[in-house]
VOGU-3710 file (C-alpha; in Angstrom, 3 decimals, decimal comma):
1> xxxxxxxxxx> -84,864/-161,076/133,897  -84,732/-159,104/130,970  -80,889/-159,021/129,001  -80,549/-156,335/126,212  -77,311/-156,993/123,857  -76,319/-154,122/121,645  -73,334/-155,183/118,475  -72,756/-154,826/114,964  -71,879/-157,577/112,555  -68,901/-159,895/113,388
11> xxxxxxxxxx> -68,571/-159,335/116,701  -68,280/-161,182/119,778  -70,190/-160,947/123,232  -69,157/-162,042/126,198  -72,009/-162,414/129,359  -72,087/-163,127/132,636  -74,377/-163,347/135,150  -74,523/-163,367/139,036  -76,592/-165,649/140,928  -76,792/-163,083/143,909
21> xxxxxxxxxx> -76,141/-159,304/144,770  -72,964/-158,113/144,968  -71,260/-157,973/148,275  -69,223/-155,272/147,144  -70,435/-152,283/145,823  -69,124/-148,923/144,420  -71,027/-145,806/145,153  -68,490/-142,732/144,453  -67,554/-141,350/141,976  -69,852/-142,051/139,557
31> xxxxxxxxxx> -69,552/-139,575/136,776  -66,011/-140,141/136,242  -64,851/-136,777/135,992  -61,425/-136,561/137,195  -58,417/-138,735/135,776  -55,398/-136,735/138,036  -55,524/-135,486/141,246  -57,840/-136,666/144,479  -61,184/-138,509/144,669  -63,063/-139,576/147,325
41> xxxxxxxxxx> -63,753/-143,317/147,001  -66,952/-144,764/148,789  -68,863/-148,152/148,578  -70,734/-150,271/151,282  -70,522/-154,023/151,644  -73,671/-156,117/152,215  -72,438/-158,934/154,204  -72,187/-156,680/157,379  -69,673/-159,236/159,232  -67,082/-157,826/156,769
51> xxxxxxxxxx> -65,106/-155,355/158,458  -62,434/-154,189/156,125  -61,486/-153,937/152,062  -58,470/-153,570/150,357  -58,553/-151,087/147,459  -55,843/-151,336/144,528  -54,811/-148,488/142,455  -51,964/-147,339/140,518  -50,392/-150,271/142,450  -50,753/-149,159/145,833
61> xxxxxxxxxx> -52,616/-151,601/148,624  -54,716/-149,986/151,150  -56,989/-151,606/153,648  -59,872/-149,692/154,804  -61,746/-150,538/157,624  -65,513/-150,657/157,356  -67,987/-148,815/159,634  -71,970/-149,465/159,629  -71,764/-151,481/156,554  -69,878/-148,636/154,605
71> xxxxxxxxxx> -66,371/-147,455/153,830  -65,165/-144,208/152,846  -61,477/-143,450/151,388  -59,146/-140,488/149,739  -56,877/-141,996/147,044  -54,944/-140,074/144,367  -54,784/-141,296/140,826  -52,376/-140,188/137,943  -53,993/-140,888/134,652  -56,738/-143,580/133,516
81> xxxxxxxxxx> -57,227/-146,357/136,676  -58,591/-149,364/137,313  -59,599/-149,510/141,111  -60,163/-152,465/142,289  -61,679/-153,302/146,167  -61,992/-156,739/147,861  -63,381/-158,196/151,049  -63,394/-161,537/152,320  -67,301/-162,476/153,235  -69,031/-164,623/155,908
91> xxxxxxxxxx> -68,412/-167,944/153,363  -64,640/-167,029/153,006  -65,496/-166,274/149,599  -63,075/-162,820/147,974  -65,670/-160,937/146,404  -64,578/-157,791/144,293  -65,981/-154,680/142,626  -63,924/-152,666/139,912  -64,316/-149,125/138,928  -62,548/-147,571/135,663
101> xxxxxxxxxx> -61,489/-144,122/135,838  -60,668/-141,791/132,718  -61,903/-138,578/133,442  -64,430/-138,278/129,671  -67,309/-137,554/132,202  -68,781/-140,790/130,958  -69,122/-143,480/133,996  -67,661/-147,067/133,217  -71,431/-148,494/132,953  -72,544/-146,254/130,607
111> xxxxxxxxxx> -68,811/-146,590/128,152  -69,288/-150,548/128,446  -72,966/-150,128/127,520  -72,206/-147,739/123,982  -68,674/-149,863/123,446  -66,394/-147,063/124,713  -63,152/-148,047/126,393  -63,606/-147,139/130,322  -59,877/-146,570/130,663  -59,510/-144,089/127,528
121> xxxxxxxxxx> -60,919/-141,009/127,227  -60,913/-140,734/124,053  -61,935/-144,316/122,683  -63,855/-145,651/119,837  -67,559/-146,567/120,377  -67,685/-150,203/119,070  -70,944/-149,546/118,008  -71,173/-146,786/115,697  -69,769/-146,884/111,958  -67,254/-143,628/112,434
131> xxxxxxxxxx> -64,439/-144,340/114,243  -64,005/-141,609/117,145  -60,944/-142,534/118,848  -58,517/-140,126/119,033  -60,564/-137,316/117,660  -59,538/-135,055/120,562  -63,204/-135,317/121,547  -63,843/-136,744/124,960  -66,007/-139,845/124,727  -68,358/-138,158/127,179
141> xxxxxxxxxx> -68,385/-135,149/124,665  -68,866/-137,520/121,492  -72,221/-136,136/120,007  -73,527/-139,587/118,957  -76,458/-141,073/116,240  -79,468/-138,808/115,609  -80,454/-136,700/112,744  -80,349/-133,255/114,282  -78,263/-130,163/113,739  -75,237/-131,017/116,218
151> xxxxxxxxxx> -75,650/-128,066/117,937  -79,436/-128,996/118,846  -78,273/-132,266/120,186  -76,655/-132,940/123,469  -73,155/-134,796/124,426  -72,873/-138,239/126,038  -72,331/-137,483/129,471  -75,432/-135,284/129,796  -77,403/-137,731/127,865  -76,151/-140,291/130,413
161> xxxxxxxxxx> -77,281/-138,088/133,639  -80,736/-137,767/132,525  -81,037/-141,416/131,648  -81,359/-140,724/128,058  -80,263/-143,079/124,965  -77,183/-141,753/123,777  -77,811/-142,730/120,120  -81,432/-140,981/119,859  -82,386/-137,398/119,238  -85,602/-138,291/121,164
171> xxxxxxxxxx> -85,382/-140,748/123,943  -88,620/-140,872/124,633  -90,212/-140,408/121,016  -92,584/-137,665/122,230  -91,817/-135,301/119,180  -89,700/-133,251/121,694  -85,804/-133,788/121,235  -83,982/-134,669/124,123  -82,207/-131,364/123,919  -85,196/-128,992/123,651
181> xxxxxxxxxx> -86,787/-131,110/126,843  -83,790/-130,547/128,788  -82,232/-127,612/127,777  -85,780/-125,825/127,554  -88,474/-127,287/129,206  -85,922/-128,403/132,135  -87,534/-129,325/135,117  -90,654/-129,497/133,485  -89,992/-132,268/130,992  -87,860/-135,603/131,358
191> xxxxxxxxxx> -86,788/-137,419/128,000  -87,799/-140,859/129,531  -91,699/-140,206/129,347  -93,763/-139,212/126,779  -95,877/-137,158/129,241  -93,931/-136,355/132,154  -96,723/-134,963/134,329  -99,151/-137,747/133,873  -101,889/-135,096/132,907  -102,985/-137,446/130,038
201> xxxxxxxxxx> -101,607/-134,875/127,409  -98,365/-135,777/125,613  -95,333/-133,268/126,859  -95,230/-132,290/122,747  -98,637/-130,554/123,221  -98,672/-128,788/126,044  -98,329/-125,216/126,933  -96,845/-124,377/129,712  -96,402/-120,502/129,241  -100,144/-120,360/128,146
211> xxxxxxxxxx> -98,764/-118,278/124,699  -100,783/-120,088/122,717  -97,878/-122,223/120,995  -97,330/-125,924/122,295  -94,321/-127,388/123,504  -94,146/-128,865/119,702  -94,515/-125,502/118,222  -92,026/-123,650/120,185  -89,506/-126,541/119,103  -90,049/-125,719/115,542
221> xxxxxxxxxx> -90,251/-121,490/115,617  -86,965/-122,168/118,474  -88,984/-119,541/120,887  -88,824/-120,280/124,815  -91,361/-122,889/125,778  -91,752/-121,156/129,829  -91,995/-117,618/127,934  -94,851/-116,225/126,548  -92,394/-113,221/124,844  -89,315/-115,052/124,484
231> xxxxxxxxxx> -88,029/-111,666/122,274  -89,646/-109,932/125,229  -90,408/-107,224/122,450  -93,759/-106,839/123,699  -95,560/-108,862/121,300  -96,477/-113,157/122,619  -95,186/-115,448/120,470  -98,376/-116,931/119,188  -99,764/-113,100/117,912  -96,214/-112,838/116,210
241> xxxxxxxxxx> -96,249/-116,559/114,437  -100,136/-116,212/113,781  -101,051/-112,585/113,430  -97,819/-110,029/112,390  -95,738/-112,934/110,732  -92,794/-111,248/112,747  -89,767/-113,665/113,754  -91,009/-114,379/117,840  -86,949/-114,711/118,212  -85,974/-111,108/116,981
251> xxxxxxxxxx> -87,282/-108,226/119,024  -87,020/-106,226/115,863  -87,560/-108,419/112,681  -86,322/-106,164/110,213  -83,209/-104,748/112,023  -84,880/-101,208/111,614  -84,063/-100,089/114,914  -87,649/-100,451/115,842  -89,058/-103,213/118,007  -91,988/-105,216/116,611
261> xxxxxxxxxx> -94,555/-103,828/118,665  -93,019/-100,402/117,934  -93,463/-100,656/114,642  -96,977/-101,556/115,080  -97,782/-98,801/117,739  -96,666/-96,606/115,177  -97,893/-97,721/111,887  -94,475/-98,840/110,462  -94,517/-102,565/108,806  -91,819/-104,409/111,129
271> xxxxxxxxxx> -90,958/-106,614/108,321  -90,005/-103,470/105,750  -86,825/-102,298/107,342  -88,272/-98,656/105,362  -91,597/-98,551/105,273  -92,412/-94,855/103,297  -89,207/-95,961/100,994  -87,887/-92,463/101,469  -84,429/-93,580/102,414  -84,624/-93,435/105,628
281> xxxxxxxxxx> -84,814/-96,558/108,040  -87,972/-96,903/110,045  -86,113/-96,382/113,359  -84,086/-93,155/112,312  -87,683/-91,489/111,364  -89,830/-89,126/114,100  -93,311/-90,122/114,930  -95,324/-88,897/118,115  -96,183/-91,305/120,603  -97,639/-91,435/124,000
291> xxxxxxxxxx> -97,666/-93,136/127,204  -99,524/-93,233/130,229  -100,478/-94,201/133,513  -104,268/-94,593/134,546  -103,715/-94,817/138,239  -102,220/-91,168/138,521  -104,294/-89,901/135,957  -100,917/-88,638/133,536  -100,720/-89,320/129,830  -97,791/-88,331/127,558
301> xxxxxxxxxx> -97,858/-87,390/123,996  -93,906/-86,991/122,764  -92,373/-86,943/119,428  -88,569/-87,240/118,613  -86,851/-90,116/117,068  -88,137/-93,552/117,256  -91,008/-94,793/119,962  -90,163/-92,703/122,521  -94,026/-93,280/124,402  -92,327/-96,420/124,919
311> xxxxxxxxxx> -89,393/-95,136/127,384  -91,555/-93,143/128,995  -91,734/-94,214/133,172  -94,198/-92,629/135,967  -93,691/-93,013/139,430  -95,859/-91,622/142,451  -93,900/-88,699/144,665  -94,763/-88,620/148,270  -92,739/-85,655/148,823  -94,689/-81,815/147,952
321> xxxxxxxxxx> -91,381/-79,733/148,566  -92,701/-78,852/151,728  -95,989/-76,617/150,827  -99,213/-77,096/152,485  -101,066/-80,064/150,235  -104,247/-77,405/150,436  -102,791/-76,020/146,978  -102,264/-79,307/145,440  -105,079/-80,526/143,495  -103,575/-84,142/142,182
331> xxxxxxxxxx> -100,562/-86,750/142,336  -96,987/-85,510/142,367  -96,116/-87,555/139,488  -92,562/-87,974/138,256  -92,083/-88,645/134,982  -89,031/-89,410/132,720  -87,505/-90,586/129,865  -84,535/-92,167/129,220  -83,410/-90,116/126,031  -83,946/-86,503/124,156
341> xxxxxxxxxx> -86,970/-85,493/122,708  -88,078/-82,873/120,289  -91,532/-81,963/122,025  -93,947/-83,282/124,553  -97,407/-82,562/125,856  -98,750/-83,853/129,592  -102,301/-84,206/130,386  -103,243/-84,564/134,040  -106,248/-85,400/135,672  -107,979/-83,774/138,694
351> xxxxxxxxxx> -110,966/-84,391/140,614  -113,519/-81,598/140,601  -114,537/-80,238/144,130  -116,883/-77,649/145,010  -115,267/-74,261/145,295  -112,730/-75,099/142,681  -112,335/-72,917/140,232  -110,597/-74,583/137,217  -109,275/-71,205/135,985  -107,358/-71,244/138,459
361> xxxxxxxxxx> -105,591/-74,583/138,061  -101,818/-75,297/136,507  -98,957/-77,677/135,957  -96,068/-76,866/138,010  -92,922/-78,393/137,425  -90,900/-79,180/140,515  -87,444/-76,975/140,380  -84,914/-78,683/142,898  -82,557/-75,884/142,378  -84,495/-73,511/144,008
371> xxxxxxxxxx> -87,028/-75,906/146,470  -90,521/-74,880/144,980  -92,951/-75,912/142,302  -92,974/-73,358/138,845  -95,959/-72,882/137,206  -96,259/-73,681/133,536  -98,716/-71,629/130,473  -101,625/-74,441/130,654  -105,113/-75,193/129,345  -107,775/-76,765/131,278
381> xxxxxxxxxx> -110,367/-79,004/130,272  -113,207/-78,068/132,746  -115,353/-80,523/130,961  -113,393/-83,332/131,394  -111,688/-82,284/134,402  -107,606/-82,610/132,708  -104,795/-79,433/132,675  -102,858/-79,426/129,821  -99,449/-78,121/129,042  -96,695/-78,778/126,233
391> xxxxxxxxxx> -93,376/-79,097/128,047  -89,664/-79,174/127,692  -88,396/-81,537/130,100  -89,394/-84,287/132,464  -89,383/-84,029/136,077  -92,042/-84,152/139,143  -95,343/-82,613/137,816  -98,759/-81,557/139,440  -101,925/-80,199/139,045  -102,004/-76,688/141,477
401> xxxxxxxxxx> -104,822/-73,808/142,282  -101,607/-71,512/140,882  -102,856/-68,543/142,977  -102,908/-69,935/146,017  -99,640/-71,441/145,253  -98,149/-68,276/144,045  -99,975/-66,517/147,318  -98,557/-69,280/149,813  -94,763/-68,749/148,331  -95,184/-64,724/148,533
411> xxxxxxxxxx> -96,033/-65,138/152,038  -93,289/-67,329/153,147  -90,603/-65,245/150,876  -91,887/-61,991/152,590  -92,234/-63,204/156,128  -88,537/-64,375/155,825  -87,375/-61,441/154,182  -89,301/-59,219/156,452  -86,885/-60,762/159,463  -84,228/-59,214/157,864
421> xxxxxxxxxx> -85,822/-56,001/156,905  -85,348/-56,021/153,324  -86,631/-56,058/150,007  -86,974/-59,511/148,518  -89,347/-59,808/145,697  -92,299/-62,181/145,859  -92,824/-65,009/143,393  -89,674/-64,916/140,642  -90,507/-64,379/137,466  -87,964/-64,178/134,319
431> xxxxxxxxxx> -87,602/-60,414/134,094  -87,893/-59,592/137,623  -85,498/-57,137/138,749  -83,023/-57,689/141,932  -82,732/-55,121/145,235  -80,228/-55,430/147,439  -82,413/-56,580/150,738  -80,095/-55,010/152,994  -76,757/-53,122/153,454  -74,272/-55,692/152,060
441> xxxxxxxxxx> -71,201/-57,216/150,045  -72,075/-59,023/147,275  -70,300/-62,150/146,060  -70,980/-63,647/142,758  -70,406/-67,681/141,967  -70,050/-69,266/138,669  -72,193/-72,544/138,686  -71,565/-73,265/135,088  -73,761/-73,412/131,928  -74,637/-75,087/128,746
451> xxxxxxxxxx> -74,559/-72,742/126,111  -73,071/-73,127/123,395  -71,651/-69,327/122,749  -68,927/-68,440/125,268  -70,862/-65,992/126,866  -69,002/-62,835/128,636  -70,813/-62,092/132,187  -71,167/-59,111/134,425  -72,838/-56,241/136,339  -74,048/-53,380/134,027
461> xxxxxxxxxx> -75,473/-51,322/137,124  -74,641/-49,177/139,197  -71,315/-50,084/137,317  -70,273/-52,223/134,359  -67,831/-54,751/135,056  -66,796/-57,810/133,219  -66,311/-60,911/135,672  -66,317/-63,506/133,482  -66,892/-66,213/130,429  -68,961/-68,995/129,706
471> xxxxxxxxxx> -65,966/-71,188/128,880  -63,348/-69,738/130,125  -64,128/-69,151/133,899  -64,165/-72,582/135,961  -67,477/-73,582/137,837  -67,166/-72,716/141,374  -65,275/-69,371/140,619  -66,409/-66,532/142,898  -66,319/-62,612/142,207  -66,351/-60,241/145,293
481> xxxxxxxxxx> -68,784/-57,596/143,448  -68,193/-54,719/146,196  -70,836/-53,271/149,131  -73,877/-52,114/148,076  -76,976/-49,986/149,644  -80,236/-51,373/150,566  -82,596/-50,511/148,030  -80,266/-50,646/144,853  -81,259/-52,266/141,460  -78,382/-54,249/140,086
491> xxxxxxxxxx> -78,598/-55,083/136,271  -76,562/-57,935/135,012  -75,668/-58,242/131,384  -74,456/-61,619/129,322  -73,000/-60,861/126,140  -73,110/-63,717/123,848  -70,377/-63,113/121,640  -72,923/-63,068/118,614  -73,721/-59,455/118,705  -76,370/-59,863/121,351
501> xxxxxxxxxx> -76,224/-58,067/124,874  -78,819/-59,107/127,017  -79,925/-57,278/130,333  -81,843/-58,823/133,283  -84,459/-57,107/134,295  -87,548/-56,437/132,390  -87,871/-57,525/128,367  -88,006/-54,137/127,531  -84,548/-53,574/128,060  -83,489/-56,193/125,538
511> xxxxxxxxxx> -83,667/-55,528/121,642  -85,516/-58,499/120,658  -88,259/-57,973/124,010  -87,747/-60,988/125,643  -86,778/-61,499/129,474  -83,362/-63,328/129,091  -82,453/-63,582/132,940  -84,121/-65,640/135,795  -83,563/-64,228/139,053  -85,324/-66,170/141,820
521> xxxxxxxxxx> -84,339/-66,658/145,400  -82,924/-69,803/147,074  -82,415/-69,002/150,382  -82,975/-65,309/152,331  -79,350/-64,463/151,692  -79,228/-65,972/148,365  -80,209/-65,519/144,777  -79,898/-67,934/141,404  -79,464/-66,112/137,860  -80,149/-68,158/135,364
531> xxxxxxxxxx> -79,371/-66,855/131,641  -80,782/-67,436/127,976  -78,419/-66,360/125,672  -80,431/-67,089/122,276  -82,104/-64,170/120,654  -86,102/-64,975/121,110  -85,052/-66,680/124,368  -84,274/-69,936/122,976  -85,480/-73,149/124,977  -86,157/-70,775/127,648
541> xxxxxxxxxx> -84,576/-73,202/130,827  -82,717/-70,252/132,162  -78,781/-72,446/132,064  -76,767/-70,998/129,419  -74,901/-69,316/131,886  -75,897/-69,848/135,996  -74,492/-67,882/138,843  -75,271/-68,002/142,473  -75,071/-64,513/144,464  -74,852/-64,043/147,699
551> xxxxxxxxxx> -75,558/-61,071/149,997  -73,137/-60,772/153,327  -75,048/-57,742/155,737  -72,434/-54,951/156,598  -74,063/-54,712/159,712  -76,718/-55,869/162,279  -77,815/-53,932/165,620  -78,680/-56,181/168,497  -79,251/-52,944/170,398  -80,370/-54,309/173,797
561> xxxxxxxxxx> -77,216/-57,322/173,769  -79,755/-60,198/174,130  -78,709/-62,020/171,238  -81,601/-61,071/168,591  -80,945/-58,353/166,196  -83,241/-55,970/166,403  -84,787/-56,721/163,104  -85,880/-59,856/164,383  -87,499/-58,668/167,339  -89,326/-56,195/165,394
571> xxxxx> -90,722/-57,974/162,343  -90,374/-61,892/164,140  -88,981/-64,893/161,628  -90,389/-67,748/160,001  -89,123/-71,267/159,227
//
């Protein structure tokens, strides 16, 4: 038997010891957590020819009968409580176990063992110099002994759980506190052995995120010992401590607004918050970076504010918008950023095939407004098989043989068209004109825009008429622009308000020779027209101003009453 007696100086000790186990024994609750209310209160008895206790608290007598050895109970305390259950044994002899309630979280045991009083919850240790009691500190809360920053350093009551010694930073004197080995390493670390998994190397020097820092070293920087990035700024925590000298904490060291590995990729010093001294932070300045992803053959070259190549995101698209794959010479890929940019270039590969003739090859951006892929001005790189193009937005991109593209959507435009016997255009272009396919009514839709002028709308020809402004007509407003003739050109105009009047149709009609409308069909009864209101064109994405028009026919013969107009039955339909 082994006795350990803790005191200071002048005190005095009372001991006792029993010759045999305890017939009576307390299970529940242990941690002492609850000082009003309802508990449930639970023991066994080893003399198993006991068949009842009687429990005592807050002066009320209760026998409880005992089942299997064990007995279970509800009782209700009001404020600290000394429990007390007896049973009479096989000998006759009253044996007893007590149990002291206060609700500090600390269980009687452990406030007898560090000289707290187990019936007050806030009660001086007898064996520490400062007197707690009464500090409005719960003793399970006290923060006792050790040299450690107090916030490093845990409270009795979890001490006391993990079987650690409630007046030492380091239970276990590994070199790891008790705090950084539970609330870091956690279930990989236990302050009562040196080297917890028995793997013959002390807990303090392993490494169980494989960074390159041991368990001793990520105490010291504070980084996350199961982490290998604990700022998760891209850069492990041994390259940052070792290499760049960058805090492994702080994604961006020199609150720059430029992540460590950022500032790197760039060329920037993450620990000058501005590295050319011009004034301007690090973060606030424009650089060009790039991104990319091997497996679908895209890279990404953007500049704009910041490390933008970072943001950048590629994902595989399964869907072609419907065309026959024949035409489609790589990946769909979609790409996107979350953010604005000031320029950006895309680079895709393709794989080189006989037949293929890489002057005829393009990006095509997919347009969801309108259901197809547009091509893009490109340059290829038959040598090492890539298509170029600089872009202004993100969105699902491919490599396509752009005549056959262009030749597949002319042949599906025309066949429709052709069922209706009219006069659709092929593949839109900006500055293609519109004819009306067919004897009709027009109605015109605003969609809305983005401009910043408030641009007036209309038809110039075969009439002018103003329907409308950029700001002052609500999306979703429609314009009933009259019948019209098969066969008839109608001109639209948008006047921008800054001395500009811009006609669709082609660039010669406007001053500054640029096409400034986008006419393309969406449907065989249905055309978009898309405006740029900027003299030059401006970012050229066609949404200053957006209308949708629609043709109604006048009239349809079904001359033979079988239910197909007799456009259909002559020219057939496709879908």
């Amino acid at each position: 038997m082994q006795v350990e007696v803790r005191s200071i100086p002048g005190s005095y000790l009372t001991a006792w010891i029993e010759d045999e186990s305890p017939d009576v024994v307390i299970t529940s609750p242990w941690d002492d957590t609850v000082s009003e209310g309802s508990i449930t209160l639970a023991g066994y008895v080893a003399d198993r020819n006991i068949t009842s206790v009687l429990t005592i608290a807050n002066g009320v007598t209760n026998q409880i009968t005992v089942a299997g050895g064990n007995f279970t109970t509800g009782i209700t305390i009001s404020g600290p409580t000394k429990i007390t259950v007896s049973a009479q044994d096989s000998t006759g002899t009253i044996r007893t176990a007590l149990l002291c309630l206060d609700g500090d979280m600390l269980p009687e045991s452990i406030e007898k063992q560090y000289g707290f009083d187990p019936l007050n919850p806030d009660s001086d240790s007898a064996l520490t110099a400062e007197n707690e009691a009464g500090n409005g500190i719960p003793d399970g809360y006290e923060v006792l002994g050790g040299q450690n920053p107090e916030n490093t350093r845990l409270p009795a009551f979890v001490k006391a759980k993990v079987g650690g010694d409630l007046f030492k930073d380091d239970t276990d004197d590994d070199g790891l506190s008790d705090y950084f080995e539970v609330m870091l390493l956690g279930p990989f670390g236990d302050v009562r052995y040196a080297d917890y998994n028995g793997d013959g190397i002390p807990d303090a020097g392993d490494d169980l995120d494989q960074d390159g820092l041991t368990n001793a070293d990520e105490q010291l920087y504070g980084t996350d010992p199961l982490v290998a990035d604990t700022d998760k700024d891209g850069l492990q925590d041994d390259h940052e401590v070792e290499v760049t000298g960058t805090v492994p904490t702080k994604a961006d060291s020199d609150d720059d607004g430029l992540s460590d590995d950022s500032e790197i990729r760039l060329g920037t010093l993450p620990l000058n918050f501005d590295t050319d001294g011009d004034g301007v932070r690090d973060g606030d300045e424009t650089y060009t970076s790039g991104s990319g992803n091997s497996t679908l053959g895209t890279t990404v070259s953007v500049t704009g504010k910041g490390d933008l190549g970072k943001q950048l995101r590629f994902h595989s698209v399964a869907t072609t918008g419907g065309l026959n794959t024949s035409v489609l010479i790589s990946p769909v890929v979609d790409i996107s950023l979350n953010g604005s940019f000031d320029s950006a270039r895309i680079t895709m590969q393709y794989a080189p095939a006989p037949g293929l003739n890489p002057a005829n090859l393009s990006l095509c951006y997919y347009d969801r407004a309108q259901g197809r892929y547009v091509p893009v001005a490109s340059q290829v790189d038959a040598a090492n098989h890539t298509v170029s193009a600089d872009v202004t937005h993100f969105s699902s991109w491919g490599i396509f043989e752009v005549k056959n593209l262009l030749a597949l959507y002319k042949m599906v435009s025309d066949y429709n068209n052709e069922a209706y016997n009219g006069l659709q255009p092929g593949i839109p272009q900006p500055g293609d004109t519109l004819l009306v396919p067919y004897d009709s009514t027009l109605t015109m839709t605003y969609l809305g825009g983005t401009a910043g002028y408030n641009n007036v709308f209309g038809l110039w020809s075969p009439f002018r008429k103003q329907y409308g402004t950029g700001h002052g007509t609500t999306p979703g407003t429609s314009f009933n622009l009259g019948t019209f003739k098969q066969g008839t050109e109608l001109i639209f105009y948008d006047d921008n308000g800054a001395g500009n009047t811009w006609l669709s149709g082609p660039y010669s009609r406007n001053p500054d020779r640029v096409a400034h409308a986008y006419i393309r069909p969406i449907a065989c009864d249905t055309w978009l027209l898309g405006w740029e209101d900027m003299y030059g064109g401006g970012d050229k994405d066609y949404d200053d101003v957006v209308l949708n028009l629609t043709f109604t026919r006048t009239a349809r013969v079904d001359s033979d009453g079988d239910g197909l107009y007799d456009d259909v039955e002559i020219h057939g339909f496709k879908d």
